[in-house]
C-alpha positions in Angstrom: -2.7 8.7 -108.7 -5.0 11.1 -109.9 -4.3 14.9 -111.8 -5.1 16.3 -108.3 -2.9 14.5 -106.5 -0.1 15.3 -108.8 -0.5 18.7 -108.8 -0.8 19.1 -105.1 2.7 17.3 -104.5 4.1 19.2 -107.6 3.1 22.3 -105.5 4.0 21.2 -102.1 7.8 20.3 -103.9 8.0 23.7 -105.1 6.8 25.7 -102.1 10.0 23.8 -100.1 12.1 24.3 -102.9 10.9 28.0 -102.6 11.2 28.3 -98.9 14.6 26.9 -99.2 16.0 29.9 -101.4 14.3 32.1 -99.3 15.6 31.1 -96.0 19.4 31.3 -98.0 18.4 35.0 -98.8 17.2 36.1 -95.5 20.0 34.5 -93.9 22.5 36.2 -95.8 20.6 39.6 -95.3 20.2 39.1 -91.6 24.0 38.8 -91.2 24.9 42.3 -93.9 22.1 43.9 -91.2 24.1 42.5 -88.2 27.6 43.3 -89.7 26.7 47.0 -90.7 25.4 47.4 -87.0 29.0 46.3 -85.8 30.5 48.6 -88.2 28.5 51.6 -87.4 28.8 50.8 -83.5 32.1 49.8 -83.1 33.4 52.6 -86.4 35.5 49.0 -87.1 35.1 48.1 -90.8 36.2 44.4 -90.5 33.1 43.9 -88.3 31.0 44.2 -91.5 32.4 41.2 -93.1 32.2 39.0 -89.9 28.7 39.8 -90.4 28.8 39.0 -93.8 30.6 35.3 -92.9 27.9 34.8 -90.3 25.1 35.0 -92.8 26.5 32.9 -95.5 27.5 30.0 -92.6 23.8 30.2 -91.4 22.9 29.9 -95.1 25.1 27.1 -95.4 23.8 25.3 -92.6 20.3 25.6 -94.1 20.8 23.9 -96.9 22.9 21.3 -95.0 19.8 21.1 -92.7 17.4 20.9 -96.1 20.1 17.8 -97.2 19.9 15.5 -94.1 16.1 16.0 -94.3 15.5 15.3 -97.6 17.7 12.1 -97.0 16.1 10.7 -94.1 13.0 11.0 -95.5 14.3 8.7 -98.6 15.6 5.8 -96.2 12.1 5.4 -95.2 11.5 4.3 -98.9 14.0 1.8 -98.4 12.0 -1.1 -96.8 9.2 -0.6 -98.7 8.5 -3.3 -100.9 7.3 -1.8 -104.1 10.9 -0.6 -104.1 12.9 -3.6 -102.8 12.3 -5.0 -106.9 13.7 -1.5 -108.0 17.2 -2.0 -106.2 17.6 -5.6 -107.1 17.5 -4.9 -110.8 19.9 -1.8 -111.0 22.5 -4.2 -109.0 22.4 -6.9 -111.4 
């Protein structure tokens, strides 16, 4: 594989790595935004935090979302056979 090649997936990595953090961020922000609106509707102050909760579990479920991708797309490595040799000699 060439330079340009390399540098192009080295990008690619870090633009989903990137897009990753900032989907955590904006999920956690978007739920503060929805619990302050409780609050300042409602005048109840535990309504903020639910707010709060419902970003970080969105956030949560990102990354959990990130983790099955990122593992199915490594079992399609599995049958290939440039790696089949790989997996025989870490076994032994």
């Amino acid at each position: 594989m060439n330079n340009k090649k390399k540098i192009i997936r080295k990008g690619i990595e870090a633009a989903d790595g990137l897009s990753l953090g900032i989907s955590i961020v904006v999920a956690i922000l978007i739920g503060v935004g929805i619990g302050f609106f409780l609050k300042k509707t409602t005048g109840i102050f535990w309504l903020f935090w639910i707010g709060v909760f419902i970003g970080i579990g969105a956030a949560i479920l990102n990354v959990f979302k990130a983790y099955k991708a990122q593992v199915k797309s490594y079992e399609e490595f599995k049958e290939e056979n440039r790696y089949k040799d790989l997996r025989n000699d870490t076994k032994a």
